[in-house]
Backbone as XML, in Angstrom:
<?xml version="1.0"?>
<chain id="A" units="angstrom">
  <residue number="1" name="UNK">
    <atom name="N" x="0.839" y="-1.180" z="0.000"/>
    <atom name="CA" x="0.000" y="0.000" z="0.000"/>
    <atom name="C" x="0.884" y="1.243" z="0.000"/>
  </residue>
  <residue number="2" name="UNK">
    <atom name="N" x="0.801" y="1.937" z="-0.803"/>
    <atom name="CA" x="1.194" y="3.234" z="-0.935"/>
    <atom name="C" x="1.249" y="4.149" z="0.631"/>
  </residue>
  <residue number="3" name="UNK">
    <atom name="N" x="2.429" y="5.074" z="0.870"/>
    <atom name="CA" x="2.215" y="5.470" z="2.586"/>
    <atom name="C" x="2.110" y="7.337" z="1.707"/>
  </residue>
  <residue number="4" name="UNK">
    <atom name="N" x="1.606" y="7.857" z="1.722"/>
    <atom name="CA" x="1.464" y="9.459" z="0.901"/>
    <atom name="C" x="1.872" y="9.919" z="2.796"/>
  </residue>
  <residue number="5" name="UNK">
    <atom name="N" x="3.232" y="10.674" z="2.362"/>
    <atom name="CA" x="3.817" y="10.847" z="3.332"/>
    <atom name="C" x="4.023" y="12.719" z="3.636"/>
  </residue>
  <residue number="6" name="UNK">
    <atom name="N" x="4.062" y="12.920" z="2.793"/>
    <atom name="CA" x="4.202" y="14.492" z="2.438"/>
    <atom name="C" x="2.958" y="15.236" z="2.146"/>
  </residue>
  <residue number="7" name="UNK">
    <atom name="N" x="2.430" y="15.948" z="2.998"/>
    <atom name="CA" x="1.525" y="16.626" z="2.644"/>
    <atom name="C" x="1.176" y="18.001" z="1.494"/>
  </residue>
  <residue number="8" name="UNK">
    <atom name="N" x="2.775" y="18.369" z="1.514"/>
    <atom name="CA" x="2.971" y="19.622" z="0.306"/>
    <atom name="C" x="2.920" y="19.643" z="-0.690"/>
  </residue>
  <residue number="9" name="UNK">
    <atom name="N" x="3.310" y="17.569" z="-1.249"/>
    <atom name="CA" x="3.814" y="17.184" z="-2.337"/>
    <atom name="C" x="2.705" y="16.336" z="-2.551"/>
  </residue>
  <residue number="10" name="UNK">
    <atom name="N" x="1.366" y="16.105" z="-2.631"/>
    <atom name="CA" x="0.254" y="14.575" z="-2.427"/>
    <atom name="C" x="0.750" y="13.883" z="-3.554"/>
  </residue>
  <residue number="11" name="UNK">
    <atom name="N" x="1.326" y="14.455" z="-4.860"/>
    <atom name="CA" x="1.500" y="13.363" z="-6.077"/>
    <atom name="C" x="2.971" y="12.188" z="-5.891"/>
  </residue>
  <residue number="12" name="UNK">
    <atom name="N" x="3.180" y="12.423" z="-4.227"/>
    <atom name="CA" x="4.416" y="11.502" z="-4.195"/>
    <atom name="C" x="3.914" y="10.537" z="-2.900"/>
  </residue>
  <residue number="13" name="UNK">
    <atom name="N" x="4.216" y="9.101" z="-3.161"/>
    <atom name="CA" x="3.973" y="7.781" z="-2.171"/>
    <atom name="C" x="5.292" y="6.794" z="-2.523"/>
  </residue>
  <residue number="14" name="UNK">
    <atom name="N" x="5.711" y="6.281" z="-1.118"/>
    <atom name="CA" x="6.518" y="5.058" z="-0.734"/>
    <atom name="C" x="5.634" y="4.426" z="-0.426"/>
  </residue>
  <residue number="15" name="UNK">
    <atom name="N" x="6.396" y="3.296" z="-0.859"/>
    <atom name="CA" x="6.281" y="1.800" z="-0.931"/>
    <atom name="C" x="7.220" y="1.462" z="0.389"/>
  </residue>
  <residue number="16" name="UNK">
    <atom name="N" x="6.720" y="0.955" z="1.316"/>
    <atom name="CA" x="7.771" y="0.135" z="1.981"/>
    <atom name="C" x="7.282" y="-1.127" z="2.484"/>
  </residue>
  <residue number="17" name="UNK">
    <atom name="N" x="8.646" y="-2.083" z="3.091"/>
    <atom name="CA" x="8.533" y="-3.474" z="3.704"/>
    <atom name="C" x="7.464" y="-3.597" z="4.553"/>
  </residue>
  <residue number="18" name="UNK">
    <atom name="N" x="6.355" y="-4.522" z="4.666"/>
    <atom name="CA" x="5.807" y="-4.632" z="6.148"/>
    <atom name="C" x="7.009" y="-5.213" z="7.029"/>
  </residue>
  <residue number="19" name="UNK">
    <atom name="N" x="7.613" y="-5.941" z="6.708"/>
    <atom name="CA" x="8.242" y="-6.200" z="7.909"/>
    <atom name="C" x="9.748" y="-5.084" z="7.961"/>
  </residue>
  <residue number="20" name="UNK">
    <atom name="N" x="9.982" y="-4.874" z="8.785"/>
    <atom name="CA" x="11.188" y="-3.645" z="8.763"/>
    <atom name="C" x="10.950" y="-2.195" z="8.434"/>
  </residue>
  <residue number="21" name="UNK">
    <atom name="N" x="9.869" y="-1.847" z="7.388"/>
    <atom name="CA" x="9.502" y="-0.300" z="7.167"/>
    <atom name="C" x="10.348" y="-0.262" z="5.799"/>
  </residue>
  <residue number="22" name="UNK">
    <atom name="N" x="11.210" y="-0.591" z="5.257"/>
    <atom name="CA" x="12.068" y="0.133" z="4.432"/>
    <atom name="C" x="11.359" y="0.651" z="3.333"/>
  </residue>
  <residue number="23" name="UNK">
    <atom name="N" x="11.950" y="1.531" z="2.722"/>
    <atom name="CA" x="11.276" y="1.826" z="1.192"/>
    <atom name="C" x="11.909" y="0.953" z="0.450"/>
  </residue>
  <residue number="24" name="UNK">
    <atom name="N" x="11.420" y="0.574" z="-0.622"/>
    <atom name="CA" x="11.301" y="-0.348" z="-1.826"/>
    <atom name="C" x="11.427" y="0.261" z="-3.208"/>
  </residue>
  <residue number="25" name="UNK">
    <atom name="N" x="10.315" y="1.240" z="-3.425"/>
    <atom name="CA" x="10.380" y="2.246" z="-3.795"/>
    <atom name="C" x="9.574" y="3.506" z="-3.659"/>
  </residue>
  <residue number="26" name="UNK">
    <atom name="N" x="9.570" y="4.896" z="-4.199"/>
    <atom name="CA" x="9.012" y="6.161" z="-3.894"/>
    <atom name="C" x="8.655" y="6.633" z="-6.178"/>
  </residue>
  <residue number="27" name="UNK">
    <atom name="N" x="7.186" y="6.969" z="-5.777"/>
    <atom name="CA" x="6.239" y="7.273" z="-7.103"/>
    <atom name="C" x="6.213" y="8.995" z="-6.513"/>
  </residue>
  <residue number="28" name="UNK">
    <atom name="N" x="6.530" y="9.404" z="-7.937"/>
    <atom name="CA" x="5.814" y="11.132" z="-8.120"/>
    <atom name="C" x="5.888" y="11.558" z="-9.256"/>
  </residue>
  <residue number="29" name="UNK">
    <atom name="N" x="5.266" y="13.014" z="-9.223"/>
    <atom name="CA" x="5.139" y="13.564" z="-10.654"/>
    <atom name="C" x="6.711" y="14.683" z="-10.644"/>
  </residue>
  <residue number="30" name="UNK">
    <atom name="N" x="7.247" y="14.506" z="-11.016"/>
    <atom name="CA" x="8.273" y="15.815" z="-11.362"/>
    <atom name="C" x="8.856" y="16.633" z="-12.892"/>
  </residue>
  <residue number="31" name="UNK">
    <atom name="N" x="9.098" y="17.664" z="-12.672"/>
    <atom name="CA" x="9.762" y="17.897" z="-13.952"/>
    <atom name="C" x="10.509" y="17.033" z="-14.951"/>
  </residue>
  <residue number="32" name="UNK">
    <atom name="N" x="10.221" y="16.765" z="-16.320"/>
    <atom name="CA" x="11.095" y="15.813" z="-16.775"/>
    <atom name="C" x="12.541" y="16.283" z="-16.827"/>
  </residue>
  <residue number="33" name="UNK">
    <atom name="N" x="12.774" y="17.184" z="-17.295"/>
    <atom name="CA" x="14.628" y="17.558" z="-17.036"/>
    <atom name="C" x="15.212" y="17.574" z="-16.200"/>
  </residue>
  <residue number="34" name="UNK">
    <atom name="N" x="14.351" y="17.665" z="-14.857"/>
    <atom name="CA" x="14.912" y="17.011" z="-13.393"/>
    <atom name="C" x="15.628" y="15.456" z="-13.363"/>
  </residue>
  <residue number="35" name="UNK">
    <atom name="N" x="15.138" y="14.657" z="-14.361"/>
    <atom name="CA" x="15.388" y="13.608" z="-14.239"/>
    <atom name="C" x="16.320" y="12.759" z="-15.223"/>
  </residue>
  <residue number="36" name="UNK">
    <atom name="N" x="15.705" y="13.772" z="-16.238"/>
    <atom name="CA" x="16.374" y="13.318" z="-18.051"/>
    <atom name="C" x="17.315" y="14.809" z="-18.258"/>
  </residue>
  <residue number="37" name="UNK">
    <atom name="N" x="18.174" y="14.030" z="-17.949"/>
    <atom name="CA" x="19.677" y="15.307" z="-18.670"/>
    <atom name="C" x="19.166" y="16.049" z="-20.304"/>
  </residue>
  <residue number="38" name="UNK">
    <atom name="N" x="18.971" y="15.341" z="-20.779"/>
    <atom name="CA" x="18.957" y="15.882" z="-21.848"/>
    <atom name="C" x="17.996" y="16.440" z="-22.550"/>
  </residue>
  <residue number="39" name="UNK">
    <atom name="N" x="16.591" y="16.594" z="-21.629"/>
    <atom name="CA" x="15.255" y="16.633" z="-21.631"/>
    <atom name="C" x="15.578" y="18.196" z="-21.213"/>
  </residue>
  <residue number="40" name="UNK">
    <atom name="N" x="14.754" y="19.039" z="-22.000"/>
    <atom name="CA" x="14.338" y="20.463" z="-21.846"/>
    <atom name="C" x="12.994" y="20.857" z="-21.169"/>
  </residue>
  <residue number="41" name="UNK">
    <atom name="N" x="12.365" y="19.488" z="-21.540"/>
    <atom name="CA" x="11.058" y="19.988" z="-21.088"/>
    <atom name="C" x="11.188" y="19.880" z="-19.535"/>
  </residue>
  <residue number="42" name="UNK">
    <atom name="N" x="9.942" y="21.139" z="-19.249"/>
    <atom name="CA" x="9.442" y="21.263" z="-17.921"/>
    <atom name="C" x="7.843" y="20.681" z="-17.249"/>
  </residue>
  <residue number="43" name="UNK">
    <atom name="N" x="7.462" y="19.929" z="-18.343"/>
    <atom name="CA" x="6.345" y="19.115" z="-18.444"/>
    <atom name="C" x="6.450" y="17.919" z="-16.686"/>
  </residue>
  <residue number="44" name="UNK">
    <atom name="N" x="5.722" y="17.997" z="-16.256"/>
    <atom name="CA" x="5.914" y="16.590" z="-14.977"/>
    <atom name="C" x="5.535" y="15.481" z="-15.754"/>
  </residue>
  <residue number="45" name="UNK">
    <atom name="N" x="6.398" y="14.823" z="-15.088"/>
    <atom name="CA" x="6.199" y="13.157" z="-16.145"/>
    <atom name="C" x="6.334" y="12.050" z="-14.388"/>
  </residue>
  <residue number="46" name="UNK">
    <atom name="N" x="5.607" y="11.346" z="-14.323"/>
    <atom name="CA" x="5.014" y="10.242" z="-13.542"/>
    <atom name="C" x="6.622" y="9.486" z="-13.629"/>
  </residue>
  <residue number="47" name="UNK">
    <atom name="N" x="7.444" y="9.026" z="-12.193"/>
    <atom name="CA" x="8.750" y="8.962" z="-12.088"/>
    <atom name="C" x="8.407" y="7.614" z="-10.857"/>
  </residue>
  <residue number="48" name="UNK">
    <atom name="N" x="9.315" y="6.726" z="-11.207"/>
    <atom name="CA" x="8.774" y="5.788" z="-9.969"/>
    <atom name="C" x="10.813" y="5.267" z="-9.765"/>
  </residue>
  <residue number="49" name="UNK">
    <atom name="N" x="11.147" y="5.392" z="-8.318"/>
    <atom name="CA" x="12.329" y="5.514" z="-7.954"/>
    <atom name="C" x="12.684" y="4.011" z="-7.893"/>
  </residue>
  <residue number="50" name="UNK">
    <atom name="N" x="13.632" y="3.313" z="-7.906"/>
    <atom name="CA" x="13.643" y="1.689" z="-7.100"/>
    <atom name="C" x="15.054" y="1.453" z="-6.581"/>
  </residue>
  <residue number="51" name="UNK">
    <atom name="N" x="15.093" y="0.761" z="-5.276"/>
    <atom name="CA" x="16.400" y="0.562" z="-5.187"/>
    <atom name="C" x="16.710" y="-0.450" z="-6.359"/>
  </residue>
  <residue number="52" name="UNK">
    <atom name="N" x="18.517" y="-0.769" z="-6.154"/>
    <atom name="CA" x="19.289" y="-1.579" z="-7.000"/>
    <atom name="C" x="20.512" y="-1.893" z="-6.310"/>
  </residue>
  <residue number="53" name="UNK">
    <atom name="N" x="20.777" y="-2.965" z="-6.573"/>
    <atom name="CA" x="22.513" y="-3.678" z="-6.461"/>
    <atom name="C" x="23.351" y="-2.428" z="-7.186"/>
  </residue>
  <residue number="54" name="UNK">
    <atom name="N" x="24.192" y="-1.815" z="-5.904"/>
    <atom name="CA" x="24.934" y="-0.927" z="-6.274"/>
    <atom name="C" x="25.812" y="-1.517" z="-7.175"/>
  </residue>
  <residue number="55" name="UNK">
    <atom name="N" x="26.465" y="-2.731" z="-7.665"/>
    <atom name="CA" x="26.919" y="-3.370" z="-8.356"/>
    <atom name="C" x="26.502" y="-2.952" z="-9.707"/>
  </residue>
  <residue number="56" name="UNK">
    <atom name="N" x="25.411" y="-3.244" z="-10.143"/>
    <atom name="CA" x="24.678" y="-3.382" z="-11.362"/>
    <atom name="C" x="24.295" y="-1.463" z="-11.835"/>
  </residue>
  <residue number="57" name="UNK">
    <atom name="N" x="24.716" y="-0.713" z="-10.848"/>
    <atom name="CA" x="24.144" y="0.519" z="-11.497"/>
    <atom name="C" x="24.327" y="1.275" z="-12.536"/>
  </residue>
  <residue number="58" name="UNK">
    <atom name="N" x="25.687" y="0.777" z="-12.672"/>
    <atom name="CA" x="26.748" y="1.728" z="-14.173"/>
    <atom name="C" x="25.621" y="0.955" z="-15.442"/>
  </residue>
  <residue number="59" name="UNK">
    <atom name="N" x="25.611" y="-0.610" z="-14.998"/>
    <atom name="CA" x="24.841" y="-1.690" z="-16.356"/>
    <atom name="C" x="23.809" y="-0.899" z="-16.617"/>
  </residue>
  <residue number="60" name="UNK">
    <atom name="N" x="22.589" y="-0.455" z="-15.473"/>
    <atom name="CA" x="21.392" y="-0.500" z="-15.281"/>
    <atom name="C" x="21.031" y="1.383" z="-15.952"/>
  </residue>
  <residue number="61" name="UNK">
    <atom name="N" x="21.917" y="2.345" z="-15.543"/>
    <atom name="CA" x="22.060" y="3.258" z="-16.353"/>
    <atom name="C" x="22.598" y="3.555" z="-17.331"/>
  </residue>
  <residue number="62" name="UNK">
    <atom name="N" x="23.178" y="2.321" z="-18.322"/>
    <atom name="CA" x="23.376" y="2.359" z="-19.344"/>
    <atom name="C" x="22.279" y="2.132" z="-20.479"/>
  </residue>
  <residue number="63" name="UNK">
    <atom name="N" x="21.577" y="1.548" z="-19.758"/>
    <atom name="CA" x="20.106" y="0.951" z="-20.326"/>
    <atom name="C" x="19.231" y="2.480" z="-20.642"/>
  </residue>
  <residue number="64" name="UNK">
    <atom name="N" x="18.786" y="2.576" z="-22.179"/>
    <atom name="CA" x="17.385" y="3.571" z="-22.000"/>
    <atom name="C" x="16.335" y="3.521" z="-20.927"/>
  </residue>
  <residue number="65" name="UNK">
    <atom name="N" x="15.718" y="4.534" z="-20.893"/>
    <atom name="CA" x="14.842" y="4.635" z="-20.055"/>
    <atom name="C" x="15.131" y="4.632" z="-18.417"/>
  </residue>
  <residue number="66" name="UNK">
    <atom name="N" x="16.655" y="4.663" z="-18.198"/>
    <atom name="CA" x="16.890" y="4.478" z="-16.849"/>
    <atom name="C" x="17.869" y="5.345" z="-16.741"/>
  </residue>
  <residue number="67" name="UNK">
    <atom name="N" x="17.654" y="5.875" z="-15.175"/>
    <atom name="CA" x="18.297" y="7.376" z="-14.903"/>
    <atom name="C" x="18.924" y="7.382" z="-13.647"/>
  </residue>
  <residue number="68" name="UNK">
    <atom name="N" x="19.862" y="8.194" z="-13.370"/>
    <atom name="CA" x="20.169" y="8.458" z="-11.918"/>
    <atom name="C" x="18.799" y="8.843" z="-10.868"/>
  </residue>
  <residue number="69" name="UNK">
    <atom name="N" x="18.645" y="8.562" z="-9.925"/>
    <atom name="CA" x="17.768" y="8.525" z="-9.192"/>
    <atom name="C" x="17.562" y="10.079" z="-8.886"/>
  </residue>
  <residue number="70" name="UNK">
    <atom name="N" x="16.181" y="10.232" z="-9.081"/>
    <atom name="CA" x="15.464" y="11.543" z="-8.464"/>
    <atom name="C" x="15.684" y="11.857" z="-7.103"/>
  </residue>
  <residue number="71" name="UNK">
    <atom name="N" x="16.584" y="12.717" z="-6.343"/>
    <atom name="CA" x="16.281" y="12.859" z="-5.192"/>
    <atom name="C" x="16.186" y="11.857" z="-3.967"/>
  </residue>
  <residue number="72" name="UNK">
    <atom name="N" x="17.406" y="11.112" z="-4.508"/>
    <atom name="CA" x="17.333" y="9.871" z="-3.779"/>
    <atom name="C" x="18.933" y="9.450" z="-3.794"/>
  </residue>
  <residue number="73" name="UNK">
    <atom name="N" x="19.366" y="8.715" z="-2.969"/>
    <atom name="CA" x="20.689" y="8.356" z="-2.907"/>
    <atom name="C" x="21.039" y="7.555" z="-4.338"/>
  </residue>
  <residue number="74" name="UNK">
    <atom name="N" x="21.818" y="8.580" z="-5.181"/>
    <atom name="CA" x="22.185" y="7.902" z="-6.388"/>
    <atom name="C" x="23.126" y="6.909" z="-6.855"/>
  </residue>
  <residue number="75" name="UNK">
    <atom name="N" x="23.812" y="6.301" z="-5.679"/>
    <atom name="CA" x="24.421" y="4.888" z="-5.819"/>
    <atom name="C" x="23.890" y="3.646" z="-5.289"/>
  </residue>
  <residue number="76" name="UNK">
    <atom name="N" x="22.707" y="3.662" z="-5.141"/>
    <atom name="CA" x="21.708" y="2.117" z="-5.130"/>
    <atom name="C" x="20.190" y="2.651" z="-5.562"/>
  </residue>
  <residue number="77" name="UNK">
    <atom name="N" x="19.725" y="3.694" z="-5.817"/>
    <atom name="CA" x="18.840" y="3.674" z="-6.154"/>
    <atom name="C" x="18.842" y="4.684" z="-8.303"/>
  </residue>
  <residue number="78" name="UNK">
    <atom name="N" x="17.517" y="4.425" z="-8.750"/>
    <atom name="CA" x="17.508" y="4.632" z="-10.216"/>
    <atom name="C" x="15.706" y="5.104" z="-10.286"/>
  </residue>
  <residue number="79" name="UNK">
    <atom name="N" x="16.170" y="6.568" z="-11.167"/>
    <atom name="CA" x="14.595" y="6.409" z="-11.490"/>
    <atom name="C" x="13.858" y="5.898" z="-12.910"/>
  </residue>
  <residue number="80" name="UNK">
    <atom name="N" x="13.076" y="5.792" z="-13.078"/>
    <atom name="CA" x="11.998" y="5.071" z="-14.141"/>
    <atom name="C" x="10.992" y="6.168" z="-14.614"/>
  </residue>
  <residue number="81" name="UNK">
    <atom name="N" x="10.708" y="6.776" z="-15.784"/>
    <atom name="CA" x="9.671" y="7.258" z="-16.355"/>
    <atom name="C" x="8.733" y="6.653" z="-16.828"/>
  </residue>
  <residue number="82" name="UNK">
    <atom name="N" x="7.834" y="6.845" z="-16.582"/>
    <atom name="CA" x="6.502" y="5.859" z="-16.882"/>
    <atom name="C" x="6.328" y="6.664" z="-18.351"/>
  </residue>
  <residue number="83" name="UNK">
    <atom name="N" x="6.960" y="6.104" z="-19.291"/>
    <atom name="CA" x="6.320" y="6.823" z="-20.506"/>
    <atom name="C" x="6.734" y="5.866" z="-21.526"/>
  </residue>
  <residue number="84" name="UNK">
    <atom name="N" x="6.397" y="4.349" z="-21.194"/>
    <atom name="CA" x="6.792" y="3.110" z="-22.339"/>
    <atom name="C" x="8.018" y="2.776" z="-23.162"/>
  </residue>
  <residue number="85" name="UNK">
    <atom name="N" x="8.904" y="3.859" z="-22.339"/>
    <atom name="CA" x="10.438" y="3.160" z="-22.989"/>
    <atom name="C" x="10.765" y="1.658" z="-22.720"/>
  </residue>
  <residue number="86" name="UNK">
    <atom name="N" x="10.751" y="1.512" z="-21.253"/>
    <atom name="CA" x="10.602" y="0.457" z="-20.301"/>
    <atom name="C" x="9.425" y="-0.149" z="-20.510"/>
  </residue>
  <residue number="87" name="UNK">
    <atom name="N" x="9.273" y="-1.713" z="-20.597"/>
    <atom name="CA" x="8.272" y="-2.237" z="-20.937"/>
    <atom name="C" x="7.346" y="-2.481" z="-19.015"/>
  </residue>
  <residue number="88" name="UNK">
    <atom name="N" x="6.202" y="-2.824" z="-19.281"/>
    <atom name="CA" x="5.585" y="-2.893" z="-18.177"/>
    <atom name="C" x="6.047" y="-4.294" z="-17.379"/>
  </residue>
  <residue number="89" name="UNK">
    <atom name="N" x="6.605" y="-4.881" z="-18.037"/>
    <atom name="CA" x="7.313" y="-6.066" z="-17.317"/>
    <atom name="C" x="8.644" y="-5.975" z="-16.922"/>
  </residue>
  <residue number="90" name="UNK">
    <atom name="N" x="9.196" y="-5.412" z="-17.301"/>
    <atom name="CA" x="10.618" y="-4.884" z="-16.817"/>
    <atom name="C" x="10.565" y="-3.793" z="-15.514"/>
  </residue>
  <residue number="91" name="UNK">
    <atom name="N" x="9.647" y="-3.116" z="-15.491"/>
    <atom name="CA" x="9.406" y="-2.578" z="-14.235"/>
    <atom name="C" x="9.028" y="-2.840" z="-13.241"/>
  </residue>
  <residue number="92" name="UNK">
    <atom name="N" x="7.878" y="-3.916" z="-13.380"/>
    <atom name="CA" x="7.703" y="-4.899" z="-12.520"/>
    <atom name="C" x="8.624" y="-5.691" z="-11.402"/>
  </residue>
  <residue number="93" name="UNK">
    <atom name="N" x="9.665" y="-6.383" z="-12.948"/>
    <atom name="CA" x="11.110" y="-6.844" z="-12.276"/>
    <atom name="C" x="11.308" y="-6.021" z="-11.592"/>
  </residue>
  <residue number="94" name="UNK">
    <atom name="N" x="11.844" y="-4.865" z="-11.601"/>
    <atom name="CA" x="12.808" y="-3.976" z="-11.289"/>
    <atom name="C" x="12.375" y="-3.539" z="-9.853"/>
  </residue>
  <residue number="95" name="UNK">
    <atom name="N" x="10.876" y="-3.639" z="-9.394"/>
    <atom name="CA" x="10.393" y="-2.998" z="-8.073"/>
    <atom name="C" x="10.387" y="-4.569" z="-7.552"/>
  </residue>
  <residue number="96" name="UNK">
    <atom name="N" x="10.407" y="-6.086" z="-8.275"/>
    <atom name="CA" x="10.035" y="-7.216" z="-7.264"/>
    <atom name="C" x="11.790" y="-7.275" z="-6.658"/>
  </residue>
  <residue number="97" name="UNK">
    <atom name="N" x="12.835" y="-6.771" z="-7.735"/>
    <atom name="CA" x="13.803" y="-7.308" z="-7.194"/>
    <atom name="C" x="14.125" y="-5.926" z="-6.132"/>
  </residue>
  <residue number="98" name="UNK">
    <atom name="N" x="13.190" y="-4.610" z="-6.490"/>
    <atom name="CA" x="14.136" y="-3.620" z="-5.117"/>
    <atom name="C" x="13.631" y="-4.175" z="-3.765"/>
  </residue>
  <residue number="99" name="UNK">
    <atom name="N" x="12.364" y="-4.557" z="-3.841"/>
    <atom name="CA" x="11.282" y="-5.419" z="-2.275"/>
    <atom name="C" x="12.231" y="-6.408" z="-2.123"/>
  </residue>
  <residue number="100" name="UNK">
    <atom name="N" x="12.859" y="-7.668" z="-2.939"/>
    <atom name="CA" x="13.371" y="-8.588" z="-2.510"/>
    <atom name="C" x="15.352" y="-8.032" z="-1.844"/>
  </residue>
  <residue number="101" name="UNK">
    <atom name="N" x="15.782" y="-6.884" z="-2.512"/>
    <atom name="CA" x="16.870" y="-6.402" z="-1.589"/>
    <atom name="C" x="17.181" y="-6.017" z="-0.262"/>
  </residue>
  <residue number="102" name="UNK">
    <atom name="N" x="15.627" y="-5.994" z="0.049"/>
    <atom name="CA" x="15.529" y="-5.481" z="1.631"/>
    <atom name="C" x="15.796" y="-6.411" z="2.569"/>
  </residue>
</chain>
């Protein structure tokens, strides 16, 4: 279940463990050039954060559609634009394996 934690911000919710609390991952709307270097636009685009095997991050941001993490510790975590670069099954993966890192 989504925890909407911020009252200033309502378009942002964590995900965390029932057991332990951790986040898993964190959903919001933000600027896209906040997120995409190379993106001009100031349009909010739907951003869903996930941890990762600090190992795998150089691989995992080499990949389209995957970014240094929004506002989030950028050596285990990566953000995701919900805008079908990334297939809906690959994201899936990507949030079962940040829940299963905890």
């Amino acid at each position: 279940m989504p925890e909407f934690l911020w009252p200033n911000i309502p378009s942002y919710a964590a995900f965390r463990r029932k057991q332990g609390g951790k986040w898993f991952a964190v959903i919001g709307s933000v600027p896209r050039r906040k997120v995409d270097p190379i993106s001009l636009s100031s349009q909010d685009v739907e951003v869903i954060n996930v941890k990762v095997d600090k190992d795998q991050i150089n691989s995992l941001l080499a990949r389209e559609g995957i970014y240094p993490a929004f506002h989030m510790n950028k050596k285990c975590w990566v953000s995701i634009i919900f805008d079908e670069t990334l297939t809906d099954t690959d994201i899936r993966r990507m949030v079962d394996e940040s829940y299963e890192s905890l």
